[in-house]
C-alpha positions in Angstrom: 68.6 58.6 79.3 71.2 57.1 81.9 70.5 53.6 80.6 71.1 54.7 76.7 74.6 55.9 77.9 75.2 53.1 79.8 74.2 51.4 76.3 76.2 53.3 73.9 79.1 53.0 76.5 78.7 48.9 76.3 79.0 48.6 80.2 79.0 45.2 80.7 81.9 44.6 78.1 83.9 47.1 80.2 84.5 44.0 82.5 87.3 43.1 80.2 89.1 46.7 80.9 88.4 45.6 85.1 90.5 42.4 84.5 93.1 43.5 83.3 93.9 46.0 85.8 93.2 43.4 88.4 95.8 41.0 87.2 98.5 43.7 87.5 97.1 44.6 90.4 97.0 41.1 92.1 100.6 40.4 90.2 102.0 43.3 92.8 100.2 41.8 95.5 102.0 39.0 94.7 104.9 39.8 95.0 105.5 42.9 96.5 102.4 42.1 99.2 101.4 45.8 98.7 98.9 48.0 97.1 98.9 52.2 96.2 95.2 52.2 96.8 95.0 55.9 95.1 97.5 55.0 92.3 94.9 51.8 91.4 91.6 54.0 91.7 93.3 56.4 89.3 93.9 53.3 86.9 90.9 52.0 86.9 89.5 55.0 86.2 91.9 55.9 83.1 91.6 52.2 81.6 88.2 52.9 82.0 87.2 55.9 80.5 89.8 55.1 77.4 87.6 52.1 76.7 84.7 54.2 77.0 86.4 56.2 74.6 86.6 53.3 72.0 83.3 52.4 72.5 82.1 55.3 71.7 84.0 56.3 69.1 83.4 52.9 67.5 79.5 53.5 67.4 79.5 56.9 65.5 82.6 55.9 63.1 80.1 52.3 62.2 77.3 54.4 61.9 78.7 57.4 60.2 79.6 54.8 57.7 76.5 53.0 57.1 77.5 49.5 58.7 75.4 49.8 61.9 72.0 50.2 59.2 73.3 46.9 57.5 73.5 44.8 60.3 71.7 42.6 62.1 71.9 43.2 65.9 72.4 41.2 68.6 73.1 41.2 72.0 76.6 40.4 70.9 77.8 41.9 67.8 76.5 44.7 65.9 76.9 47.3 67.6 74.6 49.2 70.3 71.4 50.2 67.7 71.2 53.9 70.0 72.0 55.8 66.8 70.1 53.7 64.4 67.1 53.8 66.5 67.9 57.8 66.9 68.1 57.6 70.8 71.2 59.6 70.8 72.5 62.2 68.4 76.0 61.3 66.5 77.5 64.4 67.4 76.7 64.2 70.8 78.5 60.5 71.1 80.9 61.7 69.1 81.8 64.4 71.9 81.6 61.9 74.8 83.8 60.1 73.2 86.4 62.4 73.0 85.6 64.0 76.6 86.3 60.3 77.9 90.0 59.9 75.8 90.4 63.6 77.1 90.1 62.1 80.8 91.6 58.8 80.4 95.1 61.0 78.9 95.0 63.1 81.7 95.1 60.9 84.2 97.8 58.7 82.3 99.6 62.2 82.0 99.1 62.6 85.9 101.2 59.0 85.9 103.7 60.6 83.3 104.7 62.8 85.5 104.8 60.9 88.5 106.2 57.5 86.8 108.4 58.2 83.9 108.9 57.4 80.4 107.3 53.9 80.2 104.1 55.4 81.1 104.1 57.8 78.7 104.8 55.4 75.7 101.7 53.2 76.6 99.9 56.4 77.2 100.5 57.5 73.6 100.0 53.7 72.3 96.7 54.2 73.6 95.4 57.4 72.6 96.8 57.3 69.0 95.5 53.3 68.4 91.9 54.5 70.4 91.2 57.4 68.0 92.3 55.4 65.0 90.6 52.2 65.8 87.8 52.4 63.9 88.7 53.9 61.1 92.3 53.0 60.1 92.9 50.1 62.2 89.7 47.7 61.5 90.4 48.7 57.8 94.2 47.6 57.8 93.0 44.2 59.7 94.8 44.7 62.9 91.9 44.6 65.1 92.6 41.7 66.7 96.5 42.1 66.7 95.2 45.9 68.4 93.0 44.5 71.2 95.7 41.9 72.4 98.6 44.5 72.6 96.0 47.0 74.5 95.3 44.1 77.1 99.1 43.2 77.2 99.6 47.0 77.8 96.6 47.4 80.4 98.4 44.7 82.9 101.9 46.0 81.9 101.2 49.5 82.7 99.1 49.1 86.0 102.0 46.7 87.4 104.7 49.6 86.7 102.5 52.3 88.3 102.2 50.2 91.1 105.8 48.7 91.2 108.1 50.7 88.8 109.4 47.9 87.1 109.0 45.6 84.4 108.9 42.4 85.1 108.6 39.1 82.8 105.6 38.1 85.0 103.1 41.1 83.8 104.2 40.8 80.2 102.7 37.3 80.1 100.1 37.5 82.2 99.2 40.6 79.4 99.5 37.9 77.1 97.1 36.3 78.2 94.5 38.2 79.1 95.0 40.7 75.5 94.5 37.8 73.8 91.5 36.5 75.7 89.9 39.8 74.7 90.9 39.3 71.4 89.0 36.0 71.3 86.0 38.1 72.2 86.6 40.3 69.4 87.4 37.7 66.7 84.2 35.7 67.0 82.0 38.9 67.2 83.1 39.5 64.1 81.4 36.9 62.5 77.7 38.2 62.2 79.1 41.1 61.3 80.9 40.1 58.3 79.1 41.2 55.4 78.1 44.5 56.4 81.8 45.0 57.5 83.3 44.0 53.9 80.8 45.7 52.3 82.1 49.2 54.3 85.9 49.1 53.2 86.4 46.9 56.8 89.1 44.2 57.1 88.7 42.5 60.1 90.6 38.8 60.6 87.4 37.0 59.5 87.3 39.0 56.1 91.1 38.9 55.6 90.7 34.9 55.7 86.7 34.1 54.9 84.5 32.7 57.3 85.5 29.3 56.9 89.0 29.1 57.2 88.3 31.9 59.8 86.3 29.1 62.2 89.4 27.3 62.6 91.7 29.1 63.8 89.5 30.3 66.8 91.6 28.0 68.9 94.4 29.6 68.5 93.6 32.2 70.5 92.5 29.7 73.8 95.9 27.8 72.6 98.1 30.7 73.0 96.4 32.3 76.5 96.8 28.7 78.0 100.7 28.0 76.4 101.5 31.1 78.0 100.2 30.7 81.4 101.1 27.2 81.7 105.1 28.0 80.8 104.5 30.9 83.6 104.0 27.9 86.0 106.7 25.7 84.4 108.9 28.8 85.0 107.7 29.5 88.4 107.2 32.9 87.0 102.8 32.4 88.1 102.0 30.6 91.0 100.5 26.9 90.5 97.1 28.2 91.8 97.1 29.9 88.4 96.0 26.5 87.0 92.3 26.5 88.3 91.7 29.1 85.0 91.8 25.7 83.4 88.0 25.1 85.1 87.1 27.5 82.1 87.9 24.6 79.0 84.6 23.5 78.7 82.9 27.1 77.9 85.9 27.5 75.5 85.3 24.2 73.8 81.3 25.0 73.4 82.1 28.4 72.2 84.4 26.8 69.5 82.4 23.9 68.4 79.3 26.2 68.6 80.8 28.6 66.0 82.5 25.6 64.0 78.9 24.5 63.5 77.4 27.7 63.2 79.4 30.2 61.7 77.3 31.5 58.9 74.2 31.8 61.1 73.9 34.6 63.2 70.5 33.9 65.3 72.9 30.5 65.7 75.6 31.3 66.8 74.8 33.9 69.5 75.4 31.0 72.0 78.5 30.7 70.7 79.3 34.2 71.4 77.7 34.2 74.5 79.9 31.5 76.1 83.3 32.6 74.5 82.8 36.0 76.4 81.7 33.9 79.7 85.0 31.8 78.6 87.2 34.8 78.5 86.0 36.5 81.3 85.7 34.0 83.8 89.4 32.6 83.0 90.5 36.0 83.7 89.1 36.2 86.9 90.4 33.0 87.5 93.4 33.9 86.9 94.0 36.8 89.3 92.1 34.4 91.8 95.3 32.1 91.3 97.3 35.2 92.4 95.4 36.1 95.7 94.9 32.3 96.6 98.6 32.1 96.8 99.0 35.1 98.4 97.4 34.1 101.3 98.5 30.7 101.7 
């Protein structure tokens, strides 16, 4: 029962939630050359639950609505399968859901009180945006736009907690790693297409059609990359930062992957597959460039 949770809870894409809170993190130790250890446990555990919370929610909303029966799973895309193979009852991830937003806001009301105003604006961001993701947000086509922002917010918010500023540094280096997530997102979308438009869904790949869709997945890359590089231009990130470049070539086969293979789904799991690897290593990278610099 354990590993169905752990399934339904998508643990290994919680990585994405990790990174982010490492790169504030790391951006403090940076500059400040200090850490709140029980501030940071207390974020990652809020990030984490909250994305829990999505998760979760996600997979009842998609299968309350029939789109989980119409598509074809993989280990990428299309959902978990633990409802449509009746390993779980709705209601009960349904409730988990909610138990895990419950947790995540009262720990990001714990940092209200200790923190201020700023927290509690991402705090609301995120609750309102988690609870309407998969239902109003997916439908209006703002997926994408959503899971960049939340990123952007993750690094923003963990580097005030830990700091009580704003800086220039930890809005960029949100930048990047939001819209590294939203890479994820963007091509996961594809196999999922049809069941998704067929549902009332909007995601970016609808909005546009697949093939114009293809084409614009290096924007994302193209943006993340932009904005780190005029970090180091700036001397706003520190010039290890560039070794996240060692990711290109997992970005490049993820792209030409899906440019070939975009209306195949048994095809373009390899595609997926490295533009996760692709997003996650470069984040990990990238708070590597931090710490390197650090202790040099």
């Amino acid at each position: 029962m354990i590993l169905v949770w752990l399934r339904v809870i998508r643990i290994r894409f919680l990585l994405a939630s990790v990174i982010a809170v490492s790169v504030g993190l790391s951006i403090n130790w940076w500059q400040n050359y200090s850490i709140e250890i029980f501030d940071a446990i207390l974020t990652f555990g809020g990030v984490l639950a909250l994305h829990a919370s999505v998760d979760l929610l996600n997979d009842y909303w998609d299968y309350k609505r029939g789109i989980d029966t119409k598509t074809k799973r993989t280990k990428m895309s299309g959902g978990t399968g633990v409802l449509p193979e009746g390993l779980l009852k709705p209601k009960s991830v349904y409730r988990a859901g909610i138990a895990f937003l419950i947790i995540g806001s009262i720990i990001g009301v714990y940092f209200v009180i200790t923190d201020g105003i700023i927290v509690a604006v991402i705090l609301g961001f995120a609750i309102l945006s988690i609870y309407f993701y998969s239902t109003k947000i997916v439908d209006s086509g703002l997926a994408e736009f959503f899971v960049a922002v939340k990123g952007t917010m993750i690094v923003l918010g963990t580097y005030f907690i830990q700091s009580n500023q704003i800086s220039v540094e930890s809005i960029l280096a949100g930048i990047v790693v939001g819209v590294l997530s939203s890479l994820v997102l963007f091509i996961a979308s594809f196999p999922d297409h049809d069941a998704d438009k067929s549902k009332g869904r909007k995601t970016l790949v609808i909005v546009l059609g697949k093939k114009k869709a293809k084409m614009i997945f290096w924007i994302f890359p193209t943006i993340s990359y932009s904005v780190l590089s005029l970090g180091v231009i700036f001397e706003l990130f520190p010039i290890f930062s560039l070794i996240t470049f060692l990711s290109v070539p997992l970005m490049i086969r993820g792209g030409l992957g899906l440019k070939r293979n975009f209306d195949s789904i048994d095809a373009m799991i390899p595609s997926m597959s490295s533009t996760l690897m692709f997003s996650r290593i470069t984040g990990i990278l990238f708070v590597t460039g931090f710490l390197i610099d650090s202790l040099i």
